[in-house]
C-alpha positions as a Python dict, from the first residue, in 0.01 Angstrom:
ca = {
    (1, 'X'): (0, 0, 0),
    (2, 'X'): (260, -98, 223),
    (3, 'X'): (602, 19, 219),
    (4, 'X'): (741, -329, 336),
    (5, 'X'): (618, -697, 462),
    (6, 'X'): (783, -891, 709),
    (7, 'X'): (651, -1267, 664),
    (8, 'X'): (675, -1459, 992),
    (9, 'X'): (722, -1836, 908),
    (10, 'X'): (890, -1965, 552),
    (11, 'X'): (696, -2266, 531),
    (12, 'X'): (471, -2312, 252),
    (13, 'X'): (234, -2025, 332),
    (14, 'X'): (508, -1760, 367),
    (15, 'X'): (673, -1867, 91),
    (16, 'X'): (357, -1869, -119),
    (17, 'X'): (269, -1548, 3),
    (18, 'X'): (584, -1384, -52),
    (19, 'X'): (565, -1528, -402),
    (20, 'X'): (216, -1411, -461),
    (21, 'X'): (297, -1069, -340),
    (22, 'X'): (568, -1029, -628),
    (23, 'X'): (393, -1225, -888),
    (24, 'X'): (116, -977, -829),
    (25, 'X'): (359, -671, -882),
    (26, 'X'): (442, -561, -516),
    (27, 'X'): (732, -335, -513),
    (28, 'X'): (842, -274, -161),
    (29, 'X'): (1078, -519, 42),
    (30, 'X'): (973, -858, 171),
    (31, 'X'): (1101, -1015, 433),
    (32, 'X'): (1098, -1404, 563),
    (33, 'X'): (1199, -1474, 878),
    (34, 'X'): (1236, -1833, 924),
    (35, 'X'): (1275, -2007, 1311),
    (36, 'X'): (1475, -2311, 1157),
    (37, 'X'): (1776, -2343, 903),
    (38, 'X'): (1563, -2444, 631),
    (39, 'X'): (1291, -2291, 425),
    (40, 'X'): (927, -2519, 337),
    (41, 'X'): (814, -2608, 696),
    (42, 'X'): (726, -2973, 684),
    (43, 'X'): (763, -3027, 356),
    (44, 'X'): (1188, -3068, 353),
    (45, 'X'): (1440, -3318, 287),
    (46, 'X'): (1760, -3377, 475),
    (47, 'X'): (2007, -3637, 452),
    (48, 'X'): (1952, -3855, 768),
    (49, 'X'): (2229, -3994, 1020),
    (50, 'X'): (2133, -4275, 1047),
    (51, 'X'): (2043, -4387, 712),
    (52, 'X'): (2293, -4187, 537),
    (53, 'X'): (2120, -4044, 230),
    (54, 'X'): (1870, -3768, 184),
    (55, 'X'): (1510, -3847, 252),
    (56, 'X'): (1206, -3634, 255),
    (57, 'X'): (1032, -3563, 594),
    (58, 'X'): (734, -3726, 503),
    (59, 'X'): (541, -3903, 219),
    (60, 'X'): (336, -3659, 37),
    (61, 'X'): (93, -3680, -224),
    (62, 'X'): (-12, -3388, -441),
    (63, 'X'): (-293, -3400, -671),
    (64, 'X'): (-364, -3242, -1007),
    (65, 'X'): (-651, -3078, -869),
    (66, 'X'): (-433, -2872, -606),
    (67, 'X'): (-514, -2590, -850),
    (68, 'X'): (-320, -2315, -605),
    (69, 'X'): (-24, -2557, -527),
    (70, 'X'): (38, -2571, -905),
    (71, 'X'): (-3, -2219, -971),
    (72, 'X'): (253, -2162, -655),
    (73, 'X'): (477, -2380, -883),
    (74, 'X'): (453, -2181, -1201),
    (75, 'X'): (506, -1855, -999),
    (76, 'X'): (843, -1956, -859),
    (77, 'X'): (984, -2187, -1188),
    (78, 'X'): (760, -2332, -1370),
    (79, 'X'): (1053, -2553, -1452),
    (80, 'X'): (937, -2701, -1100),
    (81, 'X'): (625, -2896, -1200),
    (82, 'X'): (827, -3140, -1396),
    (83, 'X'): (991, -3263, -1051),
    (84, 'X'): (619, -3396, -1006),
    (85, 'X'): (585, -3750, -1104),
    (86, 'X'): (248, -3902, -1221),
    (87, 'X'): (156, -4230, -1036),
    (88, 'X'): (-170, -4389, -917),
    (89, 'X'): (-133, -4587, -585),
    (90, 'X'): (-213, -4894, -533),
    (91, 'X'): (-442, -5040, -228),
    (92, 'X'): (-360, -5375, -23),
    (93, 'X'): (-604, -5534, 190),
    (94, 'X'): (-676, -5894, 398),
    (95, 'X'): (-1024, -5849, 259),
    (96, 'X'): (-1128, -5560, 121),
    (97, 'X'): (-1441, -5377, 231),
    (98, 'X'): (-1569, -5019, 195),
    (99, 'X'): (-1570, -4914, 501),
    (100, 'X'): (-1186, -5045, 564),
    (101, 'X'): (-1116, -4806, 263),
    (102, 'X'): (-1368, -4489, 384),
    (103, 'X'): (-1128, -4483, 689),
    (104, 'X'): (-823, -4501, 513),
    (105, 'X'): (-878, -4187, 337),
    (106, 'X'): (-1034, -4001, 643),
    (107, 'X'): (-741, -4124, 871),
    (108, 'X'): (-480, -4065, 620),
    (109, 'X'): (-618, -3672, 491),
    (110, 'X'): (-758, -3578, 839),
    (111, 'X'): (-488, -3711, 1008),
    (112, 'X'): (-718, -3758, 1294),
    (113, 'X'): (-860, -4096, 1472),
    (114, 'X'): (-1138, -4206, 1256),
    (115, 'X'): (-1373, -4200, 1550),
    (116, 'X'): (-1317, -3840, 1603),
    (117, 'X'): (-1244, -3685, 1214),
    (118, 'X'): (-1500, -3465, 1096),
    (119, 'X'): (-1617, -3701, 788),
    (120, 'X'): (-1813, -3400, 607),
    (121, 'X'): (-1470, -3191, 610),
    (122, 'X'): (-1317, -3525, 423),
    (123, 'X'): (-1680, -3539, 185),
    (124, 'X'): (-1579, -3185, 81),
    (125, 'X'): (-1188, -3263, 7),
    (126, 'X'): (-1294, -3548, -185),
    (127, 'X'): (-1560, -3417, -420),
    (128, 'X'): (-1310, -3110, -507),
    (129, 'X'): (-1043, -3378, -574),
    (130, 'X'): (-1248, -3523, -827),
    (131, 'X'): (-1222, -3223, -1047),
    (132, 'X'): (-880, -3359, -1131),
    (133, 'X'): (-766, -3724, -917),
    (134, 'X'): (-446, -3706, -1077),
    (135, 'X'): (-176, -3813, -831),
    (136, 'X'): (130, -3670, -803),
    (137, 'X'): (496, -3726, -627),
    (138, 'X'): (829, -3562, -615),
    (139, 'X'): (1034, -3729, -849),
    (140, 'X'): (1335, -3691, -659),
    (141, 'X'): (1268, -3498, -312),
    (142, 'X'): (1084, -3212, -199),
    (143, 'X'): (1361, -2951, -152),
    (144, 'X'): (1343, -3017, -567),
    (145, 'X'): (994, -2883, -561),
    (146, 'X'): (979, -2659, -341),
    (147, 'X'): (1247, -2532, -146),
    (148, 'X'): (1548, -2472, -423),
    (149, 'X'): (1302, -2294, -647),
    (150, 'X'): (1150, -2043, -413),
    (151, 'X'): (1535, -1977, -327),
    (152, 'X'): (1600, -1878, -669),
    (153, 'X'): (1358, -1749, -706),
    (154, 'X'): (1355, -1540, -397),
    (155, 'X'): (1746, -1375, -467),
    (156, 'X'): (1614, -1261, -810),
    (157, 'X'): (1312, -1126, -676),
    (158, 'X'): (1524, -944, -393),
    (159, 'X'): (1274, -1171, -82),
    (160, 'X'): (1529, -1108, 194),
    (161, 'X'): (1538, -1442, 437),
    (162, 'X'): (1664, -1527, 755),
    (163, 'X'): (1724, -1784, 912),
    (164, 'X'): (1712, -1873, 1309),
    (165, 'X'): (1456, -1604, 1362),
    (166, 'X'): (1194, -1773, 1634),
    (167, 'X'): (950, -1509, 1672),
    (168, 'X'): (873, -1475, 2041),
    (169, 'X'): (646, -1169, 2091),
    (170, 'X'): (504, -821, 1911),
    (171, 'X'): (456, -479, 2040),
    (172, 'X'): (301, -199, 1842),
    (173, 'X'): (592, -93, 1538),
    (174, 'X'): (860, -397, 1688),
    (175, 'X'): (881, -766, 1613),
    (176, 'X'): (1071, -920, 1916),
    (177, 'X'): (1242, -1279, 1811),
    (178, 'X'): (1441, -1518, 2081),
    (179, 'X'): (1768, -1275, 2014),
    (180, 'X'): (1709, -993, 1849),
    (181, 'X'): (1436, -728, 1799),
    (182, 'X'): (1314, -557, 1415),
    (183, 'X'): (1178, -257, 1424),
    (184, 'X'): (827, -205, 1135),
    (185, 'X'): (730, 106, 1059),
    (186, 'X'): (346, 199, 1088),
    (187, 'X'): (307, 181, 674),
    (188, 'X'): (486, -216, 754),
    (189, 'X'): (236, -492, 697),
    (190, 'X'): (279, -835, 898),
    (191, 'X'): (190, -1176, 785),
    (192, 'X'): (177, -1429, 1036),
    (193, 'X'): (260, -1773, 872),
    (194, 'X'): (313, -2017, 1176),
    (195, 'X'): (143, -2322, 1349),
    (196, 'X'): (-160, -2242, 1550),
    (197, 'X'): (33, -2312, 1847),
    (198, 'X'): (301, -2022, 1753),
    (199, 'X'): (49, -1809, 1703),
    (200, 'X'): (-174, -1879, 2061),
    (201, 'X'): (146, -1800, 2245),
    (202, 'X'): (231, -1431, 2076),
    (203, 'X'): (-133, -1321, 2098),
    (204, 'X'): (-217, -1520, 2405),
    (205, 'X'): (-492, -1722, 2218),
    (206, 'X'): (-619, -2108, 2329),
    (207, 'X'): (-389, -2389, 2196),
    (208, 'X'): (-576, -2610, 1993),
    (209, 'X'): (-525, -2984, 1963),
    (210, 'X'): (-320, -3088, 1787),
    (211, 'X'): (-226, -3449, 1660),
    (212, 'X'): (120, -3666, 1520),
    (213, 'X'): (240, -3823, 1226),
    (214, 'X'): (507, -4071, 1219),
    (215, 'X'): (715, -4159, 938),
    (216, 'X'): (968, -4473, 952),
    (217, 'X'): (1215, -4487, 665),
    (218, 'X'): (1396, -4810, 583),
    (219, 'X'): (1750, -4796, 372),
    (220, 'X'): (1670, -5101, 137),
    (221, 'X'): (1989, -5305, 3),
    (222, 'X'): (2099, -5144, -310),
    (223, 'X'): (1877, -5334, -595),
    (224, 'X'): (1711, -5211, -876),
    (225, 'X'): (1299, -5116, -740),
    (226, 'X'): (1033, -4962, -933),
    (227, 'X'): (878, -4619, -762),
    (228, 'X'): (543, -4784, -573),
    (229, 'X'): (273, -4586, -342),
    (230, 'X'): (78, -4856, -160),
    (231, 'X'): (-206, -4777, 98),
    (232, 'X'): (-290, -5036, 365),
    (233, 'X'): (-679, -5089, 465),
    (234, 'X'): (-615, -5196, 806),
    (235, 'X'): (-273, -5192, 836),
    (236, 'X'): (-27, -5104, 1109),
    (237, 'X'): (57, -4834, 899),
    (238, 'X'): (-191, -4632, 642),
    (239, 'X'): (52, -4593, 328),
    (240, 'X'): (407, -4731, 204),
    (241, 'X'): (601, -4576, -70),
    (242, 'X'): (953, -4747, -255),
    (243, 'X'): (1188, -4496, -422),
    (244, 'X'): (1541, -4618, -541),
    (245, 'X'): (1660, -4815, -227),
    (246, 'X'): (1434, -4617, 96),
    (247, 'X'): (1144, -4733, 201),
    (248, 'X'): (898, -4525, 370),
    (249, 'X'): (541, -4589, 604),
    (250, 'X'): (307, -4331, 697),
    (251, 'X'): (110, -4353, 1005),
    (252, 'X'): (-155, -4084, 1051),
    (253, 'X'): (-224, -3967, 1465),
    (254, 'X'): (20, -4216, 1574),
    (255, 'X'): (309, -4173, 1795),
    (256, 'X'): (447, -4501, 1914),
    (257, 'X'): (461, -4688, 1548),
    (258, 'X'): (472, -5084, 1570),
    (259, 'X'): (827, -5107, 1377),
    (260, 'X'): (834, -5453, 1377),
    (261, 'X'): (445, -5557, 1226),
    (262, 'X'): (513, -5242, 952),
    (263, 'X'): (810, -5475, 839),
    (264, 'X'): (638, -5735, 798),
    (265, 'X'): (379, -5585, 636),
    (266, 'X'): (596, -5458, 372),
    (267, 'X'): (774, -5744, 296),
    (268, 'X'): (486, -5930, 221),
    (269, 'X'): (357, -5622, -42),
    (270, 'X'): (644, -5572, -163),
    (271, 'X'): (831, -5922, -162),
    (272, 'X'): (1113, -5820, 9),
    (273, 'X'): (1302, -6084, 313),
    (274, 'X'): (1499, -5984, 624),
    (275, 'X'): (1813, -5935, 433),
    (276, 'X'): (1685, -5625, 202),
    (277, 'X'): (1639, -5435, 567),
    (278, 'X'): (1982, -5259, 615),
    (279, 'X'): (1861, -4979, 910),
    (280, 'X'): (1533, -4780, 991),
    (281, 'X'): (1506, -4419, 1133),
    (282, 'X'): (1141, -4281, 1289),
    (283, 'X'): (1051, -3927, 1258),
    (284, 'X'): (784, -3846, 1468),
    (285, 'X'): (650, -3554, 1439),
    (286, 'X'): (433, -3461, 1757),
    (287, 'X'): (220, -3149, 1677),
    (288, 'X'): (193, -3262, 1266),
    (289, 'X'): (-155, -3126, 1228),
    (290, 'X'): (-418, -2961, 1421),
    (291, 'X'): (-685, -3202, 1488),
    (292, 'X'): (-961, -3230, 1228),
    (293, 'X'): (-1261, -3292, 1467),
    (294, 'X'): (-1594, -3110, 1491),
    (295, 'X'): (-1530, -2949, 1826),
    (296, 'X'): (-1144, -2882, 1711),
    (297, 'X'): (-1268, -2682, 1374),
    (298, 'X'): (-1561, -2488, 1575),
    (299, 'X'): (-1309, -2352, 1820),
    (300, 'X'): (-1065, -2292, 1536),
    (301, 'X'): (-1362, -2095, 1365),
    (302, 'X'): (-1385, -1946, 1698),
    (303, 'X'): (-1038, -1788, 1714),
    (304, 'X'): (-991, -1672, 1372),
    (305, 'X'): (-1340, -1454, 1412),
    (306, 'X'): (-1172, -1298, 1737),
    (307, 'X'): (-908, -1159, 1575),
    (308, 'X'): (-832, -780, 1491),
    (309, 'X'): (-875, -727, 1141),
    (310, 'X'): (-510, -598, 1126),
    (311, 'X'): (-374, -940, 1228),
    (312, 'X'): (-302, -1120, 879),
    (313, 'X'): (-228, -1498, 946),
    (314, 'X'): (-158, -1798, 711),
    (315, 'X'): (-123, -2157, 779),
    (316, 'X'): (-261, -2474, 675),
    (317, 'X'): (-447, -2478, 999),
    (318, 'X'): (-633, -2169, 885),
    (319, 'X'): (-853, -2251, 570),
    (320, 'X'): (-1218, -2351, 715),
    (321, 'X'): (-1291, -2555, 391),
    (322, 'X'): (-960, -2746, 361),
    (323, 'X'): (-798, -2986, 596),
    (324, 'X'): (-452, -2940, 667),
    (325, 'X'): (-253, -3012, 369),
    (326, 'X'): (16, -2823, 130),
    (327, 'X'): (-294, -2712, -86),
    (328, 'X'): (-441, -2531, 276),
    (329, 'X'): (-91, -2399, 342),
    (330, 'X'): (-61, -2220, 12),
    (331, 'X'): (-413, -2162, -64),
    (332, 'X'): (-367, -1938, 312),
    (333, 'X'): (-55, -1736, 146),
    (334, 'X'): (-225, -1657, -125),
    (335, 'X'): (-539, -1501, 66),
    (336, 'X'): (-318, -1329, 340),
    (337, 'X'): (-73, -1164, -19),
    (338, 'X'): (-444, -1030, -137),
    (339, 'X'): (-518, -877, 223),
    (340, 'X'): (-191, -698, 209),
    (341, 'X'): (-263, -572, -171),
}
């Protein structure tokens, strides 16, 4: 077994494979080396500048059937689960049709354009959602669910992190970051938790496409609202969610958002006027997701078969049977703790 593990990447799949290497009774030292200031890789909340209060990056929906996500939960606090808040969205339409709400789900879980998604990748996410279609949201923000458990969770476990660590290149028994180098020692085992694109430029591998997401957040005048998750079948943007006085829109492989018809669209499902508006902020995140197309997945298949067998990776972007989601991320940890073990 080895004598140490240095975990490249502290979004969900390091985490949950630092976690999983502890909960499974690994002894030696672990160590996460993160790129940015903050631990959970897309799935953070910050307070924003412009808006003033803290926000989540993105709207995400969990489901009871995200069996590993759960368990991830229970390993770190199981305290954590009850910042998950049961709630079954809601769909608005002009006219509703079947095949308005069959691209909804594609665009909105593939994150790809509907014309290029791989529908039989989406067939397979939906029939294992059905094991348990149980929605779930943070019921305050996602540094709740994730982020300030796994820190507790990592100082009593003695998971060593650090922060501001951009991994840059490897050479045999030395991990070289943008200022600094770490020597491993041959018994050392390496997990590589980072985008695809991360990856491709350490081991010189192709880039893969990838696609956006862009999230607009609204601060709402201060009135009493109800939580609400609200998908749009044709909309200008594919889901809104309400929580205390922010409003957020979701639109999947999108970069230039239409600010102004996304208002309007969610004043008229949510009966608000001009005057609830206070300010808006877009986050647009350019490489969100690798892209979830046929010839996209076949080269991904490609890359991860060309690998050593001493390369252990994790990512969302790495689970053939998932699409890119938290549930891929930490499903990936998992896999790449049981490869070490």
């Amino acid at each position: 077994m080895a004598s140490a593990v240095h975990i490249i990447g502290a979004g969900l799949a390091g985490m949950a494979a630092a976690a999983s290497l502890r909960n499974k009774g690994f002894a030696g030292e672990i160590f996460l080396y993160e790129a940015a200031n903050h631990i959970g890789g897309r799935c953070y909340s910050f307070v924003s500048p412009v808006l003033g209060v803290k926000i989540d990056n993105g709207n995400h929906m969990m489901l009871k059937a995200n069996h590993n996500l759960l368990t991830f939960l229970e390993i770190i606090n199981s305290s954590a689960k009850k910042e998950l808040y049961p709630y079954f969205p809601s769909i608005k339409y002009f006219s509703f049709n079947i095949k308005g709400l069959w691209r909804l789900g594609v665009v909105s879980v593939l994150n790809t354009e509907y014309n290029k998604a791989d529908k039989i990748l989406y067939l397979k996410t939906i029939l294992k959602s059905l094991r348990n279609p149980y929605p779930l949201f943070a019921a305050n923000t996602l540094e709740d669910v994730f982020a300030k458990p796994f820190q507790t969770f990592a100082n009593a476990q003695k998971i060593k992190i650090e922060y501001g660590k951009k991994c840059i290149g490897y050479e045999e028994g030395k991990l070289i970051f943008a200022a600094s180098e770490t020597e491993i020692s041959a018994e050392d085992k390496v997990i590589w938790a980072l985008p695809q694109q991360s990856l491709a430029r350490i081991f010189n591998l192709p880039i893969l496409p990838h696609n956006p997401i862009s999230n607009i957040h609204f601060l709402l005048s201060p009135k009493e609202r109800p939580f609400a998750f609200v998908g749009k079948i044709n909309g200008a943007a594919e889901w809104f969610k309400i929580k205390g006085n922010i409003l957020s829109a979701t639109i999947s492989a999108a970069n230039n958002p239409d600010i102004f018809a996304i208002k309007e669209e969610a004043k008229e499902i949510f009966n608000l006027n001009n005057d609830d508006f206070i300010a808006n902020s877009v986050i647009c995140e350019k490489r969100a997701t690798m892209s979830q197309d046929k010839e996209t997945l076949i080269k991904r298949n490609r890359i991860l078969k060309s690998l050593p067998n001493n390369i252990i990776i994790a990512g969302d972007w790495t689970q053939e049977n998932l699409p890119c989601t938290m549930e891929a991320a930490i499903t990936s940890g998992f896999k790449a703790a049981q490869e070490v073990l």
